[in-house]
DOBARO-959237 format. One record per residue: residue in three letters; x, y, z of N, C-alpha, C in turn. Coordinates in steps of 0.1 Angstrom, whole numbers, plus 5000, padded with zeros to 4 digits. Each point is the difference from the previous one (the first is absolute). Layout:
# residues N
AlaXYZXYZXYZ ...
//
This chain:
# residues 297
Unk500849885000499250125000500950125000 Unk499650154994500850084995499750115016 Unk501650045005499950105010499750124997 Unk498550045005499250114991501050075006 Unk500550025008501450095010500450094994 Unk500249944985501050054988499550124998 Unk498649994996499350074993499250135007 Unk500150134996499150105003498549964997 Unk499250105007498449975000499850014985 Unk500750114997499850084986500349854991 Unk500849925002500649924990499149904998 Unk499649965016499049874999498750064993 Unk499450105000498850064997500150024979 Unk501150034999500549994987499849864991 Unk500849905011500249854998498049944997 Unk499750045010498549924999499250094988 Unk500250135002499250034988500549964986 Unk501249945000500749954987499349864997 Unk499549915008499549864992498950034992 Unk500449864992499150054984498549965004 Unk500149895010498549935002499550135013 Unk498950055002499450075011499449925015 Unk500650055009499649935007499650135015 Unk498649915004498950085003500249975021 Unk499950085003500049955017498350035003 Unk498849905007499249984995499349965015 Unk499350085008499849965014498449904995 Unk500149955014499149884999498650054994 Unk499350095008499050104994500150034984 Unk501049984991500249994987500350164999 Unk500550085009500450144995501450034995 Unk500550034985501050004996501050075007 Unk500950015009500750075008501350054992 Unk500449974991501350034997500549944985 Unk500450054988500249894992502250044996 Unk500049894994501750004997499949924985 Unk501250084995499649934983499250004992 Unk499949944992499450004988500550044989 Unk501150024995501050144992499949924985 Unk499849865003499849904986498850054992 Unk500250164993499050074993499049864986 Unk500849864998499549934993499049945006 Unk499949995010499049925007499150085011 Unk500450125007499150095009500050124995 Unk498650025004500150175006500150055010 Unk500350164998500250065013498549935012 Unk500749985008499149965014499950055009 Unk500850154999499850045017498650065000 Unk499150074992499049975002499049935013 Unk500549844998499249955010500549995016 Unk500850115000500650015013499250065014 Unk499750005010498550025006498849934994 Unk499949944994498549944992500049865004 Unk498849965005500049865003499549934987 Unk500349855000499949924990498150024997 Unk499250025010498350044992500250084993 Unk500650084999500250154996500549994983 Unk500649894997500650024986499249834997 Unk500049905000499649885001498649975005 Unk499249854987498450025007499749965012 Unk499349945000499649945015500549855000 Unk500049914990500349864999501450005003 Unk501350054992501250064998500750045011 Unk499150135008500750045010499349855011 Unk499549945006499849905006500949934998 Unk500649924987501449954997500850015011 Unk500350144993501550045005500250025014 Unk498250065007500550015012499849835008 Unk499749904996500149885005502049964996 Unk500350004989501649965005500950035003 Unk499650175003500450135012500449885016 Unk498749974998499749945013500649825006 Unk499949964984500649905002501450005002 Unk500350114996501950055001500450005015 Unk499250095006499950065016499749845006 Unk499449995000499749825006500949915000 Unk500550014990501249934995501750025006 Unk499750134999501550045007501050014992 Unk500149944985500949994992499550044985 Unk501049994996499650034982499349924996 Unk499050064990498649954988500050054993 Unk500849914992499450014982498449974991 Unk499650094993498949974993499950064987 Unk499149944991500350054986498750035000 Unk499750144991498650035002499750084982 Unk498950024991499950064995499250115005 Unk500650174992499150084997499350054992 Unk498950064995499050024989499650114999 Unk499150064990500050145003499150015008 Unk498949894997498450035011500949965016 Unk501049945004500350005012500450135006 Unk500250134993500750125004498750095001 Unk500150095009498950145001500950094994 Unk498750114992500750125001501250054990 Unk500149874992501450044989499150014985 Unk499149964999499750084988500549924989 Unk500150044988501249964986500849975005 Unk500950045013501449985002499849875006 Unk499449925002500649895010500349924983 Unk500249875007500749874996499149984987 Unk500749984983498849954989499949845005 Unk501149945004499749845001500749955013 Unk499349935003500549905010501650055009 Unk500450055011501549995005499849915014 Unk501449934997499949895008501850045008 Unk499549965018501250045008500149895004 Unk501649995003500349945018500150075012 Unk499149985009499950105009500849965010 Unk501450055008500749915007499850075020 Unk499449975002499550095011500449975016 Unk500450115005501049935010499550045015 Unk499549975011500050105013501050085003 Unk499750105007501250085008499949985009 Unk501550015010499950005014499650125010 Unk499050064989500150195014498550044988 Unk498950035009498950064997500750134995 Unk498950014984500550174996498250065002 Unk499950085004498650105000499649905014 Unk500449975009499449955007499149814999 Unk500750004986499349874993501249895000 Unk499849885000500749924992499649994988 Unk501249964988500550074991500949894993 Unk499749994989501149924986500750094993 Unk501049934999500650084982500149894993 Unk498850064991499549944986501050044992 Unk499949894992501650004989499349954990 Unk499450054983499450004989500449964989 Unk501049904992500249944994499249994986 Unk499950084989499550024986500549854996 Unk498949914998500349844996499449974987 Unk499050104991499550014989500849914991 Unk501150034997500549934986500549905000 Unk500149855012500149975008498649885000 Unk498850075004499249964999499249964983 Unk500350124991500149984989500249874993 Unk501349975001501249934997499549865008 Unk499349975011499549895006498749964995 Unk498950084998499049994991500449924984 Unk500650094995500549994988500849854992 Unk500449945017500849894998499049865007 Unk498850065011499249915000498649984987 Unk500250134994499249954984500349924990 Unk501450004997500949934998499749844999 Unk500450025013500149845002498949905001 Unk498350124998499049925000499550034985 Unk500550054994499250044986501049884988 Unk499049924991500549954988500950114993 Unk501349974995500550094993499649964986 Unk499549914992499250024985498450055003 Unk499649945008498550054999499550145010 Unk501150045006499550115009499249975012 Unk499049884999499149945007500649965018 Unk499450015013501049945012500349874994 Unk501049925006500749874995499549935013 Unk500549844998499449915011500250035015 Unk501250145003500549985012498550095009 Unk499850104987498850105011498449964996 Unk500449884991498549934999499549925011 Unk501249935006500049925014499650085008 Unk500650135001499750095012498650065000 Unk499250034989499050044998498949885006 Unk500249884990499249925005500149945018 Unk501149975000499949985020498750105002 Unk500750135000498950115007499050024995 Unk499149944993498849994993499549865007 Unk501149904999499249875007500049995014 Unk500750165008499450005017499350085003 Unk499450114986498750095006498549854999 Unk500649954987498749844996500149975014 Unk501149955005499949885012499650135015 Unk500250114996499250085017498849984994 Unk499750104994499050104997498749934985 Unk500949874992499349924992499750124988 Unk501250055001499850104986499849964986 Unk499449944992500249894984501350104997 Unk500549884986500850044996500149904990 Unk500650034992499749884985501850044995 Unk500249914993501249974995499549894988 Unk500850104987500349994984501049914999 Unk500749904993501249954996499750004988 Unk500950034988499949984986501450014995 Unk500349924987501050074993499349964984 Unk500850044990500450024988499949864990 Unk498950004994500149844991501350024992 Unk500549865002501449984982500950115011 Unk500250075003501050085004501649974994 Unk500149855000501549965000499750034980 Unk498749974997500250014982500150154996 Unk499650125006500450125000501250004998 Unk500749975012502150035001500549904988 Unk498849844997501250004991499550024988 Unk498950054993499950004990500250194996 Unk499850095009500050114998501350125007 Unk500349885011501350105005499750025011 Unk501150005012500050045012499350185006 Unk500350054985499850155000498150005003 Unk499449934987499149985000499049925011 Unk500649905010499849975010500150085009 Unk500950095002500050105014498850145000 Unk499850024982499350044995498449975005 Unk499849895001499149914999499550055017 Unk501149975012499550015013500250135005 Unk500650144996499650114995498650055001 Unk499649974991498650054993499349905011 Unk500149875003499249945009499850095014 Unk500950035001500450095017499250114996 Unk500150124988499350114997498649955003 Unk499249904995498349965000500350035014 Unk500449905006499349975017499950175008 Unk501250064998499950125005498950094994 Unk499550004987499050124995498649895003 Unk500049874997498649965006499749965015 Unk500849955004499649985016499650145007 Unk499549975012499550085006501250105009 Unk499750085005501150085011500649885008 Unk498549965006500649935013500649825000 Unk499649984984500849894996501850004998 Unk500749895006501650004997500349884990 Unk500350054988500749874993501350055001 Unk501049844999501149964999500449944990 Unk501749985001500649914990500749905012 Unk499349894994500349895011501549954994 Unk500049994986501749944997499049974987 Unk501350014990499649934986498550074994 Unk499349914991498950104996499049975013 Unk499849995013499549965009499650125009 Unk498650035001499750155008499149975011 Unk499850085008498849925013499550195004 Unk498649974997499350115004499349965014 Unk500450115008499249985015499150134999 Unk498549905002498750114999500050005018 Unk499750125005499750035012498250015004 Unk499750005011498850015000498949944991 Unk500649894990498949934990500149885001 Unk498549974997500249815002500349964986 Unk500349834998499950004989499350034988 Unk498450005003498850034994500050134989 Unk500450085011500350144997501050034994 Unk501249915001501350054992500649894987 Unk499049924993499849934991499750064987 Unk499050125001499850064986501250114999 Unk500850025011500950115002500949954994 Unk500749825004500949904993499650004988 Unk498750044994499749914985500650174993 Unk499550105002500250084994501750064994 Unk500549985012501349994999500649924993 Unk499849874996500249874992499750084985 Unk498950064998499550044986500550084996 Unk500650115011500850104993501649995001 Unk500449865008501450024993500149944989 Unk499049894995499849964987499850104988 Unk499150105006499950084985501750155002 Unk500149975009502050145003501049904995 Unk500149845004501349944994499849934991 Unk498649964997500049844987500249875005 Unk500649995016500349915010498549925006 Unk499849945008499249925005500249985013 Unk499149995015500849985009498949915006 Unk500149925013499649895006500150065012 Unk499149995007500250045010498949935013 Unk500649965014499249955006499550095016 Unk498549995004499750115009499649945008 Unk500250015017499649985016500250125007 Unk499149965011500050105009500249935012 Unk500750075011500150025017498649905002 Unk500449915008499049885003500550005017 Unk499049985008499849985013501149875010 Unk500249924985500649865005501550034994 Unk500450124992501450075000500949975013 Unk500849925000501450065011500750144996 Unk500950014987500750125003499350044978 Unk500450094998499850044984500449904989 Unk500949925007500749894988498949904999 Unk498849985007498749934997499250064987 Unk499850105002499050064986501049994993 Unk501350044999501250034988500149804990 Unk499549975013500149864989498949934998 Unk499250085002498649964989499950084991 Unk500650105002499950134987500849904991 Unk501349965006500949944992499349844991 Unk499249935010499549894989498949974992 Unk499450155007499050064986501050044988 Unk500650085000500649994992500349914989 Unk500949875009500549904989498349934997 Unk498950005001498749994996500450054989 Unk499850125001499850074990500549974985 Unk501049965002501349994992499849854992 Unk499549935012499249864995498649994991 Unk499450075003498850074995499950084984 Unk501150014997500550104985500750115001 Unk499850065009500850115006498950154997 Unk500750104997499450104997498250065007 Unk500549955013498950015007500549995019 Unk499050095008500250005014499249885007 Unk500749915009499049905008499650035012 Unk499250005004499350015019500349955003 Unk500849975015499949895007499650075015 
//
C-alpha cells in the first residue's frame, strides 16, 4: 500500500480526480456525497452535478431501490461488492435527449467505509463503463447459437428453447407443438446440381420459415437439410395447417419438397426429447408414405 505520507492533500485530491472510471462516495440513504473521476470523456459525463442529490432524485423508483439495496448489502457485508447493472434512458429522470440512446452497461465495484460521511454510513461506489465488453459477449453468444449458412438458432439454442418450453408444459401445462422436416432428394440436389445449389436450396428454405411462421414460432437448423420448428402455446390441431402451409410455400420458393412430421407436449412426456421423437417418427412416416407431405402423430 502507497505512504499517502508522500503526498500533499493537493496531490492526493489531483490523483483521485485523475481516474478515468468515476467513482461516487454514496451514503446509505442513497445521497451522492462526493464524486472522484470520471476524466474517461469516452465513456462519462461530467457528474458533479449529482453531488448533493440522492439517487430518487436522478433514477426511477424501480432503479433507485436497486441501488439502494446493494448499498446495503455492501454495509452488511463489511467488504467489497461487485455487480454488473445496466442503464437505459427510461431508467434516468430529468435528462431529456441527453440521456443514454441504448442500453450502458457497468461494473459497479462498491466498497464500505470505515467512518460515516454526513452522519451516514457510506460506500465508495466505483463505475466501470462494461458496454463493449458486453457487446462483444452478446455478439459471441449469438454466435455460437446461430446456424452460420442458414442464419436460423442451430441445435445448441434449439435444446435450450425447447427444455424451457417443456418446464412451462410440465408447471403450468402450457401446449406446445414441435415440426420436424427436412428436404426430399436433398443428397440429388448436391449431386446432380451442385453443392452451391444445395446451400442455395436450405437458404431459401430458412428465408420461408422466417417470413411465414408466426412471431412467436422458432424454427431451426437441426444439421444437414433437417429443421425443427417449435410452436409455442399450440396444440397440434392448431399447428398442422401452420405445418401444411409452410410445406407449400417452400415448395412453390425452392422447387424442393419437404416431409415433415408433427407432436405436441403430452402429459406422459418425461423431458422434450419425448415429443422430439415422435415428431421424429412421424417424420420417417412420412417419408414412407411418398413424402412431400406433414404426418400427425
Amino acid at each position: 500500500m502507497a505512504d499517502l505520507s508522500l503526498f500533499s492533500n493537493e496531490q492526493i485530491a489531483a490523483l483521485l480526480s485523475s481516474l478515468p472510471d468515476p467513482a461516487f462516495i454514496i451514503t446509505r440513504a442513497g445521497r451522492y456525497a462526493a464524486l472522484f473521476g470520471g476524466t474517461d470523456t469516452r465513456y462519462y459525463h461530467d457528474g458533479s452535478s449529482l453531488v448533493g442529490k440522492y439517487l430518487c432524485d436522478v433514477l426511477n423508483e424501480e432503479k433507485t431501490a436497486w441501488f439502494l439495496a446493494q448499498i446495503a448489502i455492501a454495509l452488511a457485508a463489511g467488504g467489497l461488492h461487485v455487480v454488473e447493472y445496466p442503464l437505459a434512458a427510461d431508467d434516468i429522470k430529468g435528462v431529456g435527449g441527453a440521456g443514454p440512446v441504448e442500453t450502458i452497461w457497468f461494473e459497479g465495484r462498491v466498497q464500505p467505509l470505515q467512518y460515516q460521511v454526513m452522519g451516514e454510513d457510506a460506500v465508495l461506489w466505483v463505475a466501470n463503463n462494461i458496454t463493449a465488453s458486453k457487446k462483444l459477449e452478446a455478439l459471441l453468444r449469438m454466435q455460437s447459437e446461430t446456424d452460420a449458412l442458414s442464419g436460423l438458432p442451430n441445435r445448441r439454442k434449439l435444446i435450450s428453447s425447447l427444455t424451457e418450453h417443456f418446464e412451462l408444459f410440465a408447471r403450468y401445462k402450457t401446449p406446445a407443438s414441435v415440426l420436424i422436416f427436412d428436404i426430399d432428394h436433398f443428397k440429388s440436389i448436391n449431386d446432380t446440381r451442385g453443392h452451391l445449389a444445395g446451400d442455395k436450396t436450405i437458404t431459401t428454405t430458412a428465408e420461408v420459415c422466417r417470413r411465414e411462421l408466426r412471431a412467436t414460432d422458432f424454427p431451426s437448423r437441426l444439421g444437414g437439410d433437417e429443421f425443427v420448428v417449435l410452436m409455442p402455446h399450440t396444440g397440434s390441431i392448431q399447428a398442422l395447417p401452420i405445418a401444411e402451409r409452410l410445406r407449400l410455400r417452400i415448395e412453390e420458393q425452392t422447387g424442393a419438397t419437404i416431409s415433415g412430421g408433427l407432436s405436441e407436449m403430452t402429459g406422459g412426456d418425461l423431458s422434450y426429447e419425448d415429443v422430439l421423437k415422435r415428431s421424429d417418427d412421424a417424420l420417417y412416416r412420412a417419408k414412407r408414405d411418398g413424402r412431400n407431405r406433414i404426418v400427425h402423430r
